[in-house]
C-alpha positions as a Markdown table, in Angstrom:
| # | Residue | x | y | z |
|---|---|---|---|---|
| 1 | Unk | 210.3 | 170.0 | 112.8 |
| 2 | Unk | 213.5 | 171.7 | 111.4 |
| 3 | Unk | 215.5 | 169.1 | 109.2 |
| 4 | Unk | 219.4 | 169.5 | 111.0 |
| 5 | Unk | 221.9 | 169.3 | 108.7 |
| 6 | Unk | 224.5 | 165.9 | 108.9 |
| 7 | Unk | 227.3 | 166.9 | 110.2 |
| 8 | Unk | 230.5 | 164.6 | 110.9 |
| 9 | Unk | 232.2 | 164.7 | 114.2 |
| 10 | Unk | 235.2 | 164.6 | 112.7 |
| 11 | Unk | 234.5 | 167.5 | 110.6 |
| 12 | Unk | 233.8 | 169.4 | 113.8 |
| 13 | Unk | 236.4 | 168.6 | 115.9 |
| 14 | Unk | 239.1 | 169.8 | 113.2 |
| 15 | Unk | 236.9 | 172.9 | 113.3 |
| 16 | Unk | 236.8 | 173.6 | 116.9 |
| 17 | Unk | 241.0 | 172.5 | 116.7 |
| 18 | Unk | 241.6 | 175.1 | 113.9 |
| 19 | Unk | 239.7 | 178.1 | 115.7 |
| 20 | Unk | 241.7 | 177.5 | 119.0 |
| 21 | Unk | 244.7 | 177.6 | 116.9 |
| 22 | Unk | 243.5 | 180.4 | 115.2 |
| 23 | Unk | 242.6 | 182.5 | 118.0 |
| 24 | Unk | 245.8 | 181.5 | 120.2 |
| 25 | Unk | 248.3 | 182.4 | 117.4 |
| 26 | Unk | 246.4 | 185.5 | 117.3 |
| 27 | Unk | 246.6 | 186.0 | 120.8 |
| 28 | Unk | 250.2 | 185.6 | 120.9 |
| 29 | Unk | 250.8 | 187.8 | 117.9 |
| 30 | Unk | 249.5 | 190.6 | 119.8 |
| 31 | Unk | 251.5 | 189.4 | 122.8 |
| 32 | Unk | 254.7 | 189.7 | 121.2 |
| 33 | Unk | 253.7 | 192.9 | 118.9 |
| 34 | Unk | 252.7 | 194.5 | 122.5 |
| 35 | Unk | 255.8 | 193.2 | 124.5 |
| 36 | Unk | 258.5 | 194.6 | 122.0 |
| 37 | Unk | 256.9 | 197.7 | 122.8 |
| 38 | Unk | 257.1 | 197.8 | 126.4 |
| 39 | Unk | 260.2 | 196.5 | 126.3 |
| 40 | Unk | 261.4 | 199.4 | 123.9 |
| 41 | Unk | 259.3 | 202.2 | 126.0 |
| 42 | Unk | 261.4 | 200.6 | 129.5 |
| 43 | Unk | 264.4 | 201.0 | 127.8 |
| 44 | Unk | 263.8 | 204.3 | 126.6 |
| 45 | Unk | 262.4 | 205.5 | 130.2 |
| 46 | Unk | 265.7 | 204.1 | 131.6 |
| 47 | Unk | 268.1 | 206.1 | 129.8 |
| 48 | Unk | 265.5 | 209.1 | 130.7 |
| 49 | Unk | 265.9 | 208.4 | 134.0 |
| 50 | Unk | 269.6 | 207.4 | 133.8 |
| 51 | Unk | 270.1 | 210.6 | 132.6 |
| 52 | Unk | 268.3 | 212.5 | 135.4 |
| 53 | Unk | 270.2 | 211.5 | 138.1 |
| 54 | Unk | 273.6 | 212.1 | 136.2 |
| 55 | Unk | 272.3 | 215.7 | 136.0 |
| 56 | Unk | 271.2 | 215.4 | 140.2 |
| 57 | Unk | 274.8 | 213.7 | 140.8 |
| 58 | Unk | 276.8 | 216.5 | 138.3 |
| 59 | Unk | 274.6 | 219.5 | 140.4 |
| 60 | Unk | 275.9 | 218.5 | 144.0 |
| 61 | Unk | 279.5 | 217.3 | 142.7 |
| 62 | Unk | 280.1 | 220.9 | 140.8 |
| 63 | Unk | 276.9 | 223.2 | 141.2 |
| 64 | Unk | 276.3 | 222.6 | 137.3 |
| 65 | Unk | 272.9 | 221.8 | 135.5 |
| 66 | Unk | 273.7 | 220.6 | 132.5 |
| 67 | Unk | 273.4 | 217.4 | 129.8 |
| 68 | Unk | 276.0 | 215.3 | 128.3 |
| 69 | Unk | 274.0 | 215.0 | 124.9 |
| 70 | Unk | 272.4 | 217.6 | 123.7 |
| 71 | Unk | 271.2 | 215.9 | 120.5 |
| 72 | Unk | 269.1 | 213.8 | 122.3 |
| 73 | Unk | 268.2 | 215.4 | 125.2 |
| 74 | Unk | 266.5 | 218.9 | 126.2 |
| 75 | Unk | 266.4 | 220.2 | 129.6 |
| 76 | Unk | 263.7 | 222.9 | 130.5 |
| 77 | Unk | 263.7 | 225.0 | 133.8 |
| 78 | Unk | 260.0 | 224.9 | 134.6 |
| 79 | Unk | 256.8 | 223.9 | 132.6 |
| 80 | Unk | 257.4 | 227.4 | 130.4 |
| 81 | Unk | 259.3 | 226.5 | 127.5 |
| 82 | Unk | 258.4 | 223.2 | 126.9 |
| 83 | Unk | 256.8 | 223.1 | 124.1 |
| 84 | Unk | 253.1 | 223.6 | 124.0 |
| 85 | Unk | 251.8 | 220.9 | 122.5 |
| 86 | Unk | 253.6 | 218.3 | 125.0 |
| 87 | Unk | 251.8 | 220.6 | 127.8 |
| 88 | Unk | 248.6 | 220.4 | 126.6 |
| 89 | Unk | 249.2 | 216.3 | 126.8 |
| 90 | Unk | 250.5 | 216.5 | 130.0 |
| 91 | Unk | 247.6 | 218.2 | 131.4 |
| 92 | Unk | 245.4 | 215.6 | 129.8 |
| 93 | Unk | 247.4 | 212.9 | 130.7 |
| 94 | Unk | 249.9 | 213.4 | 133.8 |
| 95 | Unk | 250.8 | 209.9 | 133.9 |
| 96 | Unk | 251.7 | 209.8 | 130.4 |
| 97 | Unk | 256.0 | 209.3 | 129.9 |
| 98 | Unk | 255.7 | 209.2 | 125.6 |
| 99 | Unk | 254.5 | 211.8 | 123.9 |
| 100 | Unk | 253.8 | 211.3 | 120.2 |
| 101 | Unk | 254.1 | 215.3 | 118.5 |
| 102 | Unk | 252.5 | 216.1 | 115.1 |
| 103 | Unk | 255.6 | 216.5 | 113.7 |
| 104 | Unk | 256.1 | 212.5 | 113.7 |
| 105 | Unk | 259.0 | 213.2 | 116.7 |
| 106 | Unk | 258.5 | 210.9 | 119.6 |
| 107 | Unk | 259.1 | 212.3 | 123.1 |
| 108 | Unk | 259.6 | 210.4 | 126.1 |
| 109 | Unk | 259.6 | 213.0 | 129.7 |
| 110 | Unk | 261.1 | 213.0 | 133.2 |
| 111 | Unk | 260.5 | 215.6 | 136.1 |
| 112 | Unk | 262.8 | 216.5 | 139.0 |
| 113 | Unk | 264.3 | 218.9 | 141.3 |
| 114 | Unk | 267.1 | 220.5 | 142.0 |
| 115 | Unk | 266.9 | 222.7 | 145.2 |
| 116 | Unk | 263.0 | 224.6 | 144.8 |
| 117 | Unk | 263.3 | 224.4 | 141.2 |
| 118 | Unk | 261.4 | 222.1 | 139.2 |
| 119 | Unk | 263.0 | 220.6 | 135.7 |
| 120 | Unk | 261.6 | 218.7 | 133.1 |
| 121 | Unk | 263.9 | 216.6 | 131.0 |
| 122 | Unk | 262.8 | 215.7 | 127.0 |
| 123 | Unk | 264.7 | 212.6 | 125.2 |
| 124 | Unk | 264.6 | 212.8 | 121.5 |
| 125 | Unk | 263.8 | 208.9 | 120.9 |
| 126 | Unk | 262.4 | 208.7 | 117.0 |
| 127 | Unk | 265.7 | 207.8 | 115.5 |
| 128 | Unk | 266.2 | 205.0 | 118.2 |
| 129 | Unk | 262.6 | 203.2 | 117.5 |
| 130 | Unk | 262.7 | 200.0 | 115.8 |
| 131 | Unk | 259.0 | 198.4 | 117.0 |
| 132 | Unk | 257.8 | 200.5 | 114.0 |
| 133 | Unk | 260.8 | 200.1 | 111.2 |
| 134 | Unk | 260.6 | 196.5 | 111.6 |
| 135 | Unk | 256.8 | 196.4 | 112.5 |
| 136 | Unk | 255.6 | 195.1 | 109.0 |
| 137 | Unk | 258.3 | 192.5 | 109.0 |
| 138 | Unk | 257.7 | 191.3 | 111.9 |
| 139 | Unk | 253.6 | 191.1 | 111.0 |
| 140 | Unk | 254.3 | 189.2 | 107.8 |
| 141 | Unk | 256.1 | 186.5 | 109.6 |
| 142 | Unk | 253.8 | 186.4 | 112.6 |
| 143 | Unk | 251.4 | 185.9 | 109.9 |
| 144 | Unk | 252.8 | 183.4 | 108.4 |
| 145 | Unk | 253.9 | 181.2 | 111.8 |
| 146 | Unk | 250.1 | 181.7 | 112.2 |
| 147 | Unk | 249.4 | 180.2 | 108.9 |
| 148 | Unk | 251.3 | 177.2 | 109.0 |
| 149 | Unk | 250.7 | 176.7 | 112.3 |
| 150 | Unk | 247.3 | 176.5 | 111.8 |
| 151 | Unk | 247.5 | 174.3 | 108.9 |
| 152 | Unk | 249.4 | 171.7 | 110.9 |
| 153 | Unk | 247.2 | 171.8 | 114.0 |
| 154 | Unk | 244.3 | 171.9 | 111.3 |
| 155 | Unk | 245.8 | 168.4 | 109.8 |
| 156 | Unk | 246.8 | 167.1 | 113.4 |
| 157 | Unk | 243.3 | 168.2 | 114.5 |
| 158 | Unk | 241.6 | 166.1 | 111.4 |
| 159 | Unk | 243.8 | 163.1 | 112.1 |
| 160 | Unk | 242.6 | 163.4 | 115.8 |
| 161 | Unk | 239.2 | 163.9 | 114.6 |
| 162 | Unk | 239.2 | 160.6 | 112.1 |
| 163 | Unk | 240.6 | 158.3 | 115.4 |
| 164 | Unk | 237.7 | 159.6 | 117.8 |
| 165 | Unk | 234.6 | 159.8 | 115.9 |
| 166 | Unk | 235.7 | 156.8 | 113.8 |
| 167 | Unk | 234.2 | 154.4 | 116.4 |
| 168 | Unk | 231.2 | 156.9 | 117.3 |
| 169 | Unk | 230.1 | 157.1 | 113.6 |
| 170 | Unk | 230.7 | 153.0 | 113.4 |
| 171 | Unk | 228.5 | 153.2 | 116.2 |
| 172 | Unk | 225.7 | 155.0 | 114.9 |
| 173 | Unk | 225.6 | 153.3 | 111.7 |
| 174 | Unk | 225.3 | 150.2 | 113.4 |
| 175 | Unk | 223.0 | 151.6 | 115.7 |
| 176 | Unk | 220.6 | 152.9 | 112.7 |
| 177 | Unk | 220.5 | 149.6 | 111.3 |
| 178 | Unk | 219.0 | 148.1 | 114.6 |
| 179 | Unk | 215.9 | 149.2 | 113.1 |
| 180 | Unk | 216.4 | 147.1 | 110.6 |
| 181 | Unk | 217.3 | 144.1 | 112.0 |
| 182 | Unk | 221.2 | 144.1 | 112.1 |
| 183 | Unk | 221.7 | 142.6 | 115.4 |
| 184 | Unk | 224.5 | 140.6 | 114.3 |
| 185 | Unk | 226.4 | 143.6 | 112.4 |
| 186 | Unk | 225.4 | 145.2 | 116.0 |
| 187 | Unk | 227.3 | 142.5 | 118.0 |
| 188 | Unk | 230.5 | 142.3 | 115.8 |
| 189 | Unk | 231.2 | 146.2 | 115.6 |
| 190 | Unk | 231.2 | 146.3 | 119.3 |
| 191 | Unk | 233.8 | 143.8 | 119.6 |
| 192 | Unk | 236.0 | 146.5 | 117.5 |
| 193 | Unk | 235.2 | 149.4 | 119.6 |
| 194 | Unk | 238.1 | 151.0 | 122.2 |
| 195 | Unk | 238.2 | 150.3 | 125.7 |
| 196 | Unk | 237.1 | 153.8 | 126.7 |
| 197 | Unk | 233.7 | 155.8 | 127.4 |
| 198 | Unk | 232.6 | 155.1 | 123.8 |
| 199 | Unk | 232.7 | 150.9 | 124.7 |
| 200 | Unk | 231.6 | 151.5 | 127.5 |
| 201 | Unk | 228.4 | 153.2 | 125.4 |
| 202 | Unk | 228.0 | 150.8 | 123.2 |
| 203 | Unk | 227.7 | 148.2 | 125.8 |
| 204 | Unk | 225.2 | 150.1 | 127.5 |
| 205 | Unk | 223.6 | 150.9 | 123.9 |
| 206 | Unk | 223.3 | 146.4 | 123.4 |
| 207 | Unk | 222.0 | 146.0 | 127.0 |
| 208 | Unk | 219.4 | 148.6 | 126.5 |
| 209 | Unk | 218.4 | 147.3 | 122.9 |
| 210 | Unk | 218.4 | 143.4 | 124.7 |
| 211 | Unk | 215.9 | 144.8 | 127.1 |
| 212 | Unk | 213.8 | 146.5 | 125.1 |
| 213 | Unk | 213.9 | 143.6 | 122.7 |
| 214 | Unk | 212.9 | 141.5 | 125.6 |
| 215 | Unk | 209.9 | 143.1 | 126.8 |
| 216 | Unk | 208.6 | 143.7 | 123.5 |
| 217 | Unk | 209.1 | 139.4 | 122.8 |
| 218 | Unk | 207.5 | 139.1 | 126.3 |
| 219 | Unk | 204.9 | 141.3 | 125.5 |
| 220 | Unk | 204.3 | 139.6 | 122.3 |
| 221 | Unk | 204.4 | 136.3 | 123.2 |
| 222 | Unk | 201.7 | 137.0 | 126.1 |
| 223 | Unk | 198.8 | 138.7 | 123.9 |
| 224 | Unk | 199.0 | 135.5 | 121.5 |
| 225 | Unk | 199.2 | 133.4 | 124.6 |
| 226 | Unk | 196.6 | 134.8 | 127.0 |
| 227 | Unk | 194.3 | 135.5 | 123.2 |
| 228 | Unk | 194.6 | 131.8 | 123.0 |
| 229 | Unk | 195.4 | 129.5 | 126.4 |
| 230 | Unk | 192.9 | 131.7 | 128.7 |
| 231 | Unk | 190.1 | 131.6 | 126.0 |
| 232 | Unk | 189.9 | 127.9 | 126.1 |
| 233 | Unk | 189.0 | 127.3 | 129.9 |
| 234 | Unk | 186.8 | 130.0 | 130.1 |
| 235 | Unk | 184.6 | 128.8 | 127.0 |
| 236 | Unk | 184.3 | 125.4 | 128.6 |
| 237 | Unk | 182.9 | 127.2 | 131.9 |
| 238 | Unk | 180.8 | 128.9 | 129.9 |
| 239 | Unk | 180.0 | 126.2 | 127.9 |
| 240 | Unk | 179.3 | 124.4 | 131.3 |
| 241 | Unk | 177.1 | 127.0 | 132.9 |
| 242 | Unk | 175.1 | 127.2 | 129.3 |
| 243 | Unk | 174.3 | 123.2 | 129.8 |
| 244 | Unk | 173.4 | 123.8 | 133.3 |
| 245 | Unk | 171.0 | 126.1 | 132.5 |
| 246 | Unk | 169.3 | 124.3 | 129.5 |
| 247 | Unk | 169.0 | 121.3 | 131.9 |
| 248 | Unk | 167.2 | 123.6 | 134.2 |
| 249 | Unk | 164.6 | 124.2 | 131.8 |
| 250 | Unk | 164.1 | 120.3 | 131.3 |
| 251 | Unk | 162.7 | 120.0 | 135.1 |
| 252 | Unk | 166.2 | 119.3 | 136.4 |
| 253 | Unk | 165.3 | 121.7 | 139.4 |
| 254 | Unk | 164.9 | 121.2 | 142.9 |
| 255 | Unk | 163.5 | 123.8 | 145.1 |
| 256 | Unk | 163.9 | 126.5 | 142.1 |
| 257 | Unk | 167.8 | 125.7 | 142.7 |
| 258 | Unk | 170.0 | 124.7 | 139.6 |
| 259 | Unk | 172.1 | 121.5 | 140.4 |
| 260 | Unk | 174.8 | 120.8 | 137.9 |
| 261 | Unk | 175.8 | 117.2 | 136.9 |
| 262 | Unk | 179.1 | 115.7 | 138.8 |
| 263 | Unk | 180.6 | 115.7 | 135.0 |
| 264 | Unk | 179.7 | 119.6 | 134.6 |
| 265 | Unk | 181.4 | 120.5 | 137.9 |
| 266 | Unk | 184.6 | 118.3 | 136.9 |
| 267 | Unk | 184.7 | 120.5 | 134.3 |
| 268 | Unk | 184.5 | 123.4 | 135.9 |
| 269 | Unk | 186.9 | 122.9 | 138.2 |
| 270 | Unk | 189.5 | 121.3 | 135.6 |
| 271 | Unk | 189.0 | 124.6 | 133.3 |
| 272 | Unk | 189.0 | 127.2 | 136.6 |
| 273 | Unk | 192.6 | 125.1 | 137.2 |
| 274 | Unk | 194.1 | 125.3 | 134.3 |
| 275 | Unk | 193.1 | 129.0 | 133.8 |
| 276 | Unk | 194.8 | 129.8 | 137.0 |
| 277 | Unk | 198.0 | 127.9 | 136.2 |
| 278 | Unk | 197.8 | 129.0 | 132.5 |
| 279 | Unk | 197.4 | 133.0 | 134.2 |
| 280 | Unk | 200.4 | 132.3 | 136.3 |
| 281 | Unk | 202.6 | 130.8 | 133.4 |
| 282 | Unk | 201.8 | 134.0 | 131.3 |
| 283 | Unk | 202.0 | 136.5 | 133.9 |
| 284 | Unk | 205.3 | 135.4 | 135.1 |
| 285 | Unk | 206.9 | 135.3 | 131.7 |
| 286 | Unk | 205.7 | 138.4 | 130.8 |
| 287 | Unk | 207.3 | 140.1 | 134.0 |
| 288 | Unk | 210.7 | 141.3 | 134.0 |
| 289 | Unk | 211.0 | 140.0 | 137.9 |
| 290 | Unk | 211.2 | 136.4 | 135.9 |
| 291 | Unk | 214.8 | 137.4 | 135.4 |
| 292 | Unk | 215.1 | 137.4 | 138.9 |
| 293 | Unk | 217.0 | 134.0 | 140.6 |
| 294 | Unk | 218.0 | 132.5 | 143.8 |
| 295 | Unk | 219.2 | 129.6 | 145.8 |
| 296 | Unk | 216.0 | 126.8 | 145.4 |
| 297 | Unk | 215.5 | 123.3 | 146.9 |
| 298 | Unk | 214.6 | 121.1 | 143.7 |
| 299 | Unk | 214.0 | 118.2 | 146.1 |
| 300 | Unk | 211.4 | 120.3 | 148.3 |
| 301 | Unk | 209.9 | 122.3 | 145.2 |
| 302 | Unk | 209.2 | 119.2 | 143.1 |
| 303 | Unk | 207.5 | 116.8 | 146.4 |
| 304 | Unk | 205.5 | 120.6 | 146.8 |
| 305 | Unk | 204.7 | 120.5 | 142.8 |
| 306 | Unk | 203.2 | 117.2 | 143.1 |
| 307 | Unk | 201.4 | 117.4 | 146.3 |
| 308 | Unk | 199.5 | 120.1 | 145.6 |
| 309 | Unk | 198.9 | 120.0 | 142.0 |
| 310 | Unk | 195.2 | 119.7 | 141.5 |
| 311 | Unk | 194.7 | 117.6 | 138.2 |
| 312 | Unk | 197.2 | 115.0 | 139.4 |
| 313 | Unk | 195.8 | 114.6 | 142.9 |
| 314 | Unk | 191.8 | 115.1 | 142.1 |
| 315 | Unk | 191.2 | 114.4 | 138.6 |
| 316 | Unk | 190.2 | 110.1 | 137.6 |
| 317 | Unk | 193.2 | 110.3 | 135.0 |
| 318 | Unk | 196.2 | 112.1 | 137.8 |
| 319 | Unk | 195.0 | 109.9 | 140.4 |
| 320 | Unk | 194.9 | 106.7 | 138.1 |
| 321 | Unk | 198.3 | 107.7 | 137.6 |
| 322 | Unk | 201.8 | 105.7 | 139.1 |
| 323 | Unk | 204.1 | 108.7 | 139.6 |
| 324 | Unk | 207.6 | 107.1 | 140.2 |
| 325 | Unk | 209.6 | 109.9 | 141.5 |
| 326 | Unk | 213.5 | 109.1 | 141.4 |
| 327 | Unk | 216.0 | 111.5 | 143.1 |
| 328 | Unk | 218.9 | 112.3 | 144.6 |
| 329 | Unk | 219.1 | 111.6 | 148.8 |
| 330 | Unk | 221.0 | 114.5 | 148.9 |
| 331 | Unk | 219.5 | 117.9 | 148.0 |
| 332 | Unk | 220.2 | 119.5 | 145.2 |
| 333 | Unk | 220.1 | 123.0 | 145.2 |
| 334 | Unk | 220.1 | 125.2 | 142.0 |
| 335 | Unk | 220.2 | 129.3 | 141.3 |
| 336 | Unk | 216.8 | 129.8 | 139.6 |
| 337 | Unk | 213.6 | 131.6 | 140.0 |
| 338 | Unk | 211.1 | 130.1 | 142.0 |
| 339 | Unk | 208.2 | 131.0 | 140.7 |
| 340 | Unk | 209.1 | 130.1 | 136.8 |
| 341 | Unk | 210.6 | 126.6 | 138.4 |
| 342 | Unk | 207.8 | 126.1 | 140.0 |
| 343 | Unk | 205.0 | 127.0 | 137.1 |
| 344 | Unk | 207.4 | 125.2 | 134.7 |
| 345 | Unk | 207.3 | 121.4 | 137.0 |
| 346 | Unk | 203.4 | 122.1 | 137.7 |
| 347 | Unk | 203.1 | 122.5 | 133.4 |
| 348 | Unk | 205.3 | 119.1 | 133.2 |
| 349 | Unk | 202.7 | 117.4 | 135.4 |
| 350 | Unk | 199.7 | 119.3 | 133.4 |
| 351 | Unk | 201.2 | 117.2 | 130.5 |
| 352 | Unk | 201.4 | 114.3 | 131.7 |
| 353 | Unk | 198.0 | 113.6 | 133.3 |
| 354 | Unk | 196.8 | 115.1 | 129.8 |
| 355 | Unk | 198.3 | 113.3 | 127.1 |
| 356 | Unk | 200.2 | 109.7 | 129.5 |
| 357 | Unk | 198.5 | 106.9 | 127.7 |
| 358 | Unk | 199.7 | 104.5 | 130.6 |
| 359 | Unk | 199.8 | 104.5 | 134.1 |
| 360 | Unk | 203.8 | 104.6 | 134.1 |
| 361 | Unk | 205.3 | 107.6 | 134.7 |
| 362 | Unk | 208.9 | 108.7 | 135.3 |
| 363 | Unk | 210.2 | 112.1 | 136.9 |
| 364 | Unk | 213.8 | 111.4 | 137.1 |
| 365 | Unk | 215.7 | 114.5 | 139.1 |
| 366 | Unk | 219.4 | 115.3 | 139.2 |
| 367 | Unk | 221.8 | 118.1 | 139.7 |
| 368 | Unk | 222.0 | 118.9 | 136.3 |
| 369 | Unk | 218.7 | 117.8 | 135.0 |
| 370 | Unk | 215.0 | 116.9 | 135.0 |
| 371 | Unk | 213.3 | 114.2 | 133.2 |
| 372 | Unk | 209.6 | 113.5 | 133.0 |
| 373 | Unk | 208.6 | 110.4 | 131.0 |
| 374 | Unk | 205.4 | 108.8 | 129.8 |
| 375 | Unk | 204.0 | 106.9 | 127.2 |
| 376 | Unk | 201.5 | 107.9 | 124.2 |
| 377 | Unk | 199.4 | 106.0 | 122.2 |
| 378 | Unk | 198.6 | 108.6 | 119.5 |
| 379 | Unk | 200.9 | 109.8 | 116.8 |
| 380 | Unk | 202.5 | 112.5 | 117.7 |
| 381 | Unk | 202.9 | 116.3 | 115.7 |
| 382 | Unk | 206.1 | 117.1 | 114.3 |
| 383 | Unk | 207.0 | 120.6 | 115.9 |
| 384 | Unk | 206.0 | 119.6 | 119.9 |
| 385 | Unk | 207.8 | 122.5 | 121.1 |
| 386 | Unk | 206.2 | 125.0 | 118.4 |
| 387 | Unk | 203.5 | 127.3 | 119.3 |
| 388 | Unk | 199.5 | 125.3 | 118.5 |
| 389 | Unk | 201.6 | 122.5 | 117.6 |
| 390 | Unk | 199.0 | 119.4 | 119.0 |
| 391 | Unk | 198.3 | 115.9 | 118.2 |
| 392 | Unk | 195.1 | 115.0 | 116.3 |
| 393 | Unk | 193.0 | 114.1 | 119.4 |
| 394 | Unk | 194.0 | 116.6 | 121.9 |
| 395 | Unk | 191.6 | 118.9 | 123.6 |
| 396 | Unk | 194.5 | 121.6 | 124.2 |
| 397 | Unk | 195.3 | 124.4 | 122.0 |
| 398 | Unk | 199.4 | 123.4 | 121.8 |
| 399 | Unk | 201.0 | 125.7 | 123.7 |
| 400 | Unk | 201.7 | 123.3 | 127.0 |
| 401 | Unk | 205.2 | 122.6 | 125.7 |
| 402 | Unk | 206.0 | 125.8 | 123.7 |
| 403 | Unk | 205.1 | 127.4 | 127.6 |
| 404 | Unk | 207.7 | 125.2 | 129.0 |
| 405 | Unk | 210.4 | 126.1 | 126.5 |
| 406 | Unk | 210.1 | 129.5 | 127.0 |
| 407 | Unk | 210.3 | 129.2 | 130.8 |
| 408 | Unk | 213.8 | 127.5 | 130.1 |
| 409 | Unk | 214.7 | 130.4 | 128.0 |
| 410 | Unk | 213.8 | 132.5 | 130.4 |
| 411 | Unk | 216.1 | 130.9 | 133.3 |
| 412 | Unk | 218.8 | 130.1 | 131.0 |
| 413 | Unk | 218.5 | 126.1 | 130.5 |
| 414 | Unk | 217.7 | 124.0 | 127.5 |
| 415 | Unk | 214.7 | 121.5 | 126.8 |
| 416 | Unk | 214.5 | 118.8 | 124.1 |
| 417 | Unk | 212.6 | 115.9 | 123.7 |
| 418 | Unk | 213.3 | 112.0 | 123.6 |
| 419 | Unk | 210.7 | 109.9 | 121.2 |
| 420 | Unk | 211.1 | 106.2 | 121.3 |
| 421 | Unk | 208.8 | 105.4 | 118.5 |
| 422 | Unk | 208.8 | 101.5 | 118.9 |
| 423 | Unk | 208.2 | 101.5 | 122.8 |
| 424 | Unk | 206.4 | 104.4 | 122.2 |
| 425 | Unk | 207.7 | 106.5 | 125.1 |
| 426 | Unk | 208.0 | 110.1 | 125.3 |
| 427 | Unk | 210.6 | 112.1 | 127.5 |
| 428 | Unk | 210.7 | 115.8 | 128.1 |
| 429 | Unk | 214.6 | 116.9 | 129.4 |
| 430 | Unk | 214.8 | 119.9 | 130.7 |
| 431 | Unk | 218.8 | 120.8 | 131.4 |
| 432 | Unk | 219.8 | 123.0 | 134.0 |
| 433 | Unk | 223.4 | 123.5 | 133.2 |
């Protein structure tokens, strides 16, 4: 590829400025240098004519042909003594009315009749020129209108050019350093940027670069994810189905059929669960429709949650559980999106048939909030909300409440965590103001 030259804006509008300048003073130069001369060739054929029809009105008054100034004018009876030269014009150029002779004498010609006769009136008209005495006078100063004039519209033109590519070359700079991470320079030179088409740009510029920003994060965060949280379930089926088979070969057969052990099939269905939740968390993250929000029943989507989820209503530890579910009468109805509320209360109760240590269990619901409290007997990590970030004995991989966060990034709310260390009670808050 050809490397382009950098050029300013600013540099080219004062450019473009000077060469209209340039070409309109030009323009008008000729303008007047050409009007003075028509104007001086209309007086000239005036007085021609003028003169003609004194001569026309003298004829039928007295009978006379004559002129009243001989020095300038020159009648001729016929085309036969005019002289040659301004006949060969004519015959040239019929339409022609000045005639410029060799001699440097300029001509300027009438025809008309008188009775059968044809005459042809000459006016003498060198003496009386002043387009060509004052032509270099009036060129110099033309030329120097021209001059200044271009010289102001040149500085106007730069001055102009400075105000309007000021903000577009603030906003490539800050553009090129995007690349380098200078979101925040980013953010504050848009708040200096005019309220025209070139704001409106640069919003257009930070909502493109926040979307692209966002897929690439979403993409990001779903091949460490998937890499890591769909690898797990799978290797215990497989891990599963390898037992099953090497119990086959100890005479656990019946009928050449391969019965697995209630354990093994707990298993199986506890890893084929959380891969499909897990698949749904990622998937829906990693989909720009997760943006996408509505009117939802909290009251209905939470008793749903808990109905159907299948660890809390199938598995020893969820139905050991003593879910004590405390909510508004009224329902409580929130903009968010369904499926990302949804995965997000289904991960809360993942959690907390996972890693309660009691029976007790709180989800607490309001209009602003949800709360989901149990207890651990375990110490707990330090960064709970940080990707792999897991407790000594658990079975997970630590990404159950980095999920969870990142859902509430994704809808626009806020998570933290409560620890009471003496009672030894955990709370996850999830705030959805």
């Amino acid at each position: 590829m050809k490397h382009k030259a950098n050029t300013h804006i600013s540099n080219a509008i004062t450019k473009l400025v000077f060469a209209i300048t340039l070409t309109l003073t030009l323009l008008y130069s000729i303008f007047v240098l050409g009007y003075s001369w028509v104007i001086e060739d209309n007086i000239f054929n005036r007085l021609v004519a003028q003169q003609a029809s004194s001569i026309k009105h003298n004829y039928h008054m007295t009978g006379k042909i004559d002129v009243s100034d001989k020095q300038i004018y020159q009648l001729f009876k016929g085309w036969q003594q005019v002289p040659t030269e301004i006949r060969e014009i004519v015959k040239s150029e019929p339409n022609r009315v000045e005639y410029r002779l060799a001699d440097g004498k300029t001509y300027h010609l009438t025809r008309f009749y008188l009775g059968d006769n044809e005459y042809v009136l000459l006016a003498d008209v060198a003496r009386f020129e002043v387009s060509r005495d004052y032509f270099k006078g009036v060129l110099v100063w033309l030329v120097g209108f021209s001059v200044i004039a271009c010289c102001l519209v040149a500085l106007l033109g730069w001055r102009m050019g400075r105000k309007i590519a000021k903000p577009l070359e603030l906003l490539a700079y800050t553009v090129k350093k995007l690349e380098k991470g200078g979101e925040a320079a980013f953010q504050q030179s848009i708040k200096h940027m005019p309220n025209n088409e070139v704001g409106q740009l640069a919003d257009a510029i930070e909502h493109s670069f926040k979307q692209l920003n966002d897929a690439l994060a979403r993409e990001r965060d779903f091949t460490k994810d998937i890499s890591h949280e769909i690898r797990t379930p799978i290797s215990v089926l497989q891990n599963t189905l390898s037992l099953g088979s090497d119990s086959a070969t100890l005479a656990e057969q019946q009928s050449d059929e391969i019965y697995f052990s209630e354990q093994a099939v707990k298993q199986m269905r506890s890893a084929t669960q959380k891969l499909t939740q897990t698949t749904d968390v990622l998937l829906a993250l990693a989909r720009n429709e997760s943006s996408i929000a509505q009117s939802v029943s909290l009251n209905r989507l939470i008793e749903d949650c808990v109905l159907n989820h299948f660890a809390l209503n199938h598995s020893q530890k969820g139905l050991s559980l003593e879910l004590e579910i405390d909510m508004p009468n009224d329902e409580v109805m929130i903009i968010a999106n369904r499926n990302l509320l949804e995965i997000l209360v289904n991960n809360l109760l993942s959690n907390v048939v996972a890693h309660a240590s009691e029976k007790d269990v709180q989800l607490r619901i309001s209009k602003s909030s949800i709360r989901m409290t149990n207890y651990f007997a375990h110490p707990l990590p330090l960064n709970l909300t940080s990707s792999g970030s897991k407790a000594a004995n658990s079975t997970g991989i630590g990404q159950g409440l980095s999920l969870i966060e990142r859902i509430c990034t994704a809808c626009g709310w806020t998570m933290y965590v409560e620890i009471d260390t003496e009672q030894q009670r955990f709370s996850v808050v999830i705030n959805l103001k």
